[in-house]
C-alpha positions in Angstrom: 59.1 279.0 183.8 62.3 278.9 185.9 62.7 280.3 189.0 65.3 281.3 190.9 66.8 279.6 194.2 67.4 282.0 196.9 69.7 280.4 199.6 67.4 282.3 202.2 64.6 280.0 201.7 66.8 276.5 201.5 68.4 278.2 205.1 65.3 278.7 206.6 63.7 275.7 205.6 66.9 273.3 206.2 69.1 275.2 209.1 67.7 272.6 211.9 68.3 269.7 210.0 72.5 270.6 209.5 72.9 270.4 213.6 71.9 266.6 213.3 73.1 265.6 209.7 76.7 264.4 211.0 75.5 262.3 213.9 73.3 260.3 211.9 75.7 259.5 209.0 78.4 258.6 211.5 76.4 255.6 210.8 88.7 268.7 189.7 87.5 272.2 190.5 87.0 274.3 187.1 88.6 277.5 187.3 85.8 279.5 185.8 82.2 280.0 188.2 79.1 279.8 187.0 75.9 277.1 186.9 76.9 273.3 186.1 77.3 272.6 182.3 74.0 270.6 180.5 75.3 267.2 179.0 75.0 268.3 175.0 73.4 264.9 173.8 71.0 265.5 170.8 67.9 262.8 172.1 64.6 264.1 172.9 64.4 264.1 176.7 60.9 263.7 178.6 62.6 264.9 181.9 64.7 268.1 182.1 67.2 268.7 185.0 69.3 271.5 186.2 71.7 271.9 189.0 71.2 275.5 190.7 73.5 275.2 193.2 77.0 274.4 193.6 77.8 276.0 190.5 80.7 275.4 188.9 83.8 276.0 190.4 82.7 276.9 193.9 84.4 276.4 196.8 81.4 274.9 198.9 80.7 273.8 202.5 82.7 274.8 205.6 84.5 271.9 207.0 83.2 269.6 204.1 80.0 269.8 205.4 77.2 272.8 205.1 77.2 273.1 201.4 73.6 272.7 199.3 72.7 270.5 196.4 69.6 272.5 194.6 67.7 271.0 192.1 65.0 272.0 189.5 63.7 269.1 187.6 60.7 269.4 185.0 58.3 266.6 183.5 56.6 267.1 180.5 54.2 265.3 181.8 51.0 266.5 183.5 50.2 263.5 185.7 52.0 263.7 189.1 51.9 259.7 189.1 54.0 259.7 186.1 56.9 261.6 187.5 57.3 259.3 189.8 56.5 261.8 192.9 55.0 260.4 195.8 54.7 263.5 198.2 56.3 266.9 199.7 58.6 266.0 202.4 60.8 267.7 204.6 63.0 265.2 205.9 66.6 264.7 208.0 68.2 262.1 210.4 67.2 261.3 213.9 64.4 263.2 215.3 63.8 264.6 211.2 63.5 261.5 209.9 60.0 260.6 208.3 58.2 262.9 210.2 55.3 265.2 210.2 54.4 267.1 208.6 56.2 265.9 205.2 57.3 262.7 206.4 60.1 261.3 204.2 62.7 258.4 204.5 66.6 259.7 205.1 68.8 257.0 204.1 71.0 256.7 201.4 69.5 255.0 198.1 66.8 256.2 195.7 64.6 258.7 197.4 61.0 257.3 198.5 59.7 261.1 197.5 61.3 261.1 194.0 62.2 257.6 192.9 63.9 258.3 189.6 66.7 260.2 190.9 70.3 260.1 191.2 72.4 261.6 192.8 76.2 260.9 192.9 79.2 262.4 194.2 82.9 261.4 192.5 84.0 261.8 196.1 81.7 259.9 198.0 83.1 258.0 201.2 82.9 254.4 200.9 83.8 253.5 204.5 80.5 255.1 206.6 77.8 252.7 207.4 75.5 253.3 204.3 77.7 254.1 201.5 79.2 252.3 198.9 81.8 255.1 197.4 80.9 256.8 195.0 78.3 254.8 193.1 75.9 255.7 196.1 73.0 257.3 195.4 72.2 260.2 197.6 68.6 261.3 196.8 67.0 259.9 199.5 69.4 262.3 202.0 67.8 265.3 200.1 65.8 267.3 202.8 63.0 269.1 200.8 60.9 268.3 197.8 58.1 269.5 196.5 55.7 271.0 194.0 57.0 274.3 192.2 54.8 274.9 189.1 52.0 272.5 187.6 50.9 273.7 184.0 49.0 272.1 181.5 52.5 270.9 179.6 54.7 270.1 182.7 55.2 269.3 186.2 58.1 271.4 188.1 59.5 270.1 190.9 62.2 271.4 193.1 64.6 269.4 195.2 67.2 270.1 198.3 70.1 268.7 200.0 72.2 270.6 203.4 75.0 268.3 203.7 75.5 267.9 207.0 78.7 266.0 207.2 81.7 265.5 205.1 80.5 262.6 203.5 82.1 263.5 199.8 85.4 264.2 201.7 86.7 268.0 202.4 89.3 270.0 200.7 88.7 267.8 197.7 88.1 268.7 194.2 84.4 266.7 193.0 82.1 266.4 190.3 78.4 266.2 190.8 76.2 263.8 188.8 72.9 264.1 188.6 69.5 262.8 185.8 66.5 260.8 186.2 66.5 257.2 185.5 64.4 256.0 182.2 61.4 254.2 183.1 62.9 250.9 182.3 60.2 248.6 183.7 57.6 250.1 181.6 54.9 250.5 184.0 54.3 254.7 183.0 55.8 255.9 186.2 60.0 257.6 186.8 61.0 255.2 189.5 63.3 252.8 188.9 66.3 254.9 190.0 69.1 252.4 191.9 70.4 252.5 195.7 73.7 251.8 193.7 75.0 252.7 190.1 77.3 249.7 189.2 80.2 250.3 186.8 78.6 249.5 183.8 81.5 250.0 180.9 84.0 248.3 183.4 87.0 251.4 183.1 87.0 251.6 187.3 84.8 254.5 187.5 81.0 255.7 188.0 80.5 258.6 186.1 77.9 259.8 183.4 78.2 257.3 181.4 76.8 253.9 183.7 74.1 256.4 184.1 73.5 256.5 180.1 74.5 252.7 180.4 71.5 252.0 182.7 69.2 254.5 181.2 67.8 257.6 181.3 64.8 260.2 180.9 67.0 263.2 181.3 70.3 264.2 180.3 72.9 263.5 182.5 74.3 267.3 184.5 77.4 267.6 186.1 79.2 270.0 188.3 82.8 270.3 188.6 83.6 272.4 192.2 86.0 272.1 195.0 84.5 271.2 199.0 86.0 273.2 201.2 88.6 271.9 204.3 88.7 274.8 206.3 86.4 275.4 209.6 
């Protein structure tokens, strides 16, 4: 049931939201490539995550900016309401921003499209209006979501990001972190992701395991690559 990202489309799709990204947010590479490695708990998950792009090891962005965060995430779950999903959108800052005609928030914070998500980077900047280092979740700065695949077992749905400004720093080595957040008020529905993920063990960092702390329906995916410096 996978399919395969082709950084056509997310250019296509995305390429006038970049020339506006770094405006409004003024406001440990691995050595070997390949996709992000799956967190190798042994729980049943209800929510299944992969990171398709970066991939591990790349050296991504030009400038710190321009690089992609691609997401695939699959629900066993047949009911749309239950994944949390609200509607398509294709989203950005300024003129971008919420709307049509896939109107969608652009902040930082859990995404108003997919509110189980996070997203963090290790890296994250905690001096621009917004962010709060790297705790931060970045979902709702993802430009595209939608529906990939509906079945009678699952629900696919794909996500998108175009950083359009060096908000994880540049010539940096970073891990990406991302799952969706257990449905911890009990109401049936994935949204009770955080604006911020707190450190939850106390040993001075937010990493995969305040995410497991807080709770959640998928495992927890990581990506260890490097953002590039140079222009």
């Amino acid at each position: 049931m996978k399919k395969t990202a082709t950084a056509l489309t997310a250019l296509t799709v995305t390429a006038a939201l970049a020339s506006t990204y770094a405006a409004a947010t003024a406001g440990g590479a691995a050595a070997t490539p390949g996709p992000g490695h799956r967190d190798r708990q042994q729980a049943a998950k209800t929510v299944d995550v992969e990171i398709l792009a970066p991939g591990r090891g790349d050296n991504a962005g030009i400038a710190g900016a321009g690089w992609f965060v691609d997401l695939d995430i699959e629900f066993d779950d047949t009911s749309l309401a239950g994944t949390g999903f609200t509607a398509n959108q294709l989203t950005g800052p300024a003129a971008h921003n919420n709307t049509a005609p896939f109107p969608g928030t652009f902040s930082t914070g859990a995404d108003d499209r997919l509110p189980g998500l996070v997203v963090l980077t290790s890296t994250t900047n905690n001096t621009l209006p917004g962010f709060s280092g790297p705790g931060t979740n970045l979902a709702n700065l993802f430009n595209l979501t939608g529906v990939t695949d509906r079945s009678k077992n699952d629900v696919q749905i794909w996500d998108t990001w175009i950083v359009g400004a060096p908000i994880a720093g540049k010539d940096v080595n970073t891990t990406l972190t991302v799952a969706v957040i257990d449905d911890l008020n009990n109401d049936g529905i994935y949204n009770d992701a955080p604006a911020v993920v707190t450190d939850q063990n106390a040993d001075g960092r937010i990493n995969r395991r305040d995410l497991k702390a807080i709770g959640v329906a998928s495992k927890v995916e990581t990506v260890d690559f490097r953002i590039n410096g140079t222009s």
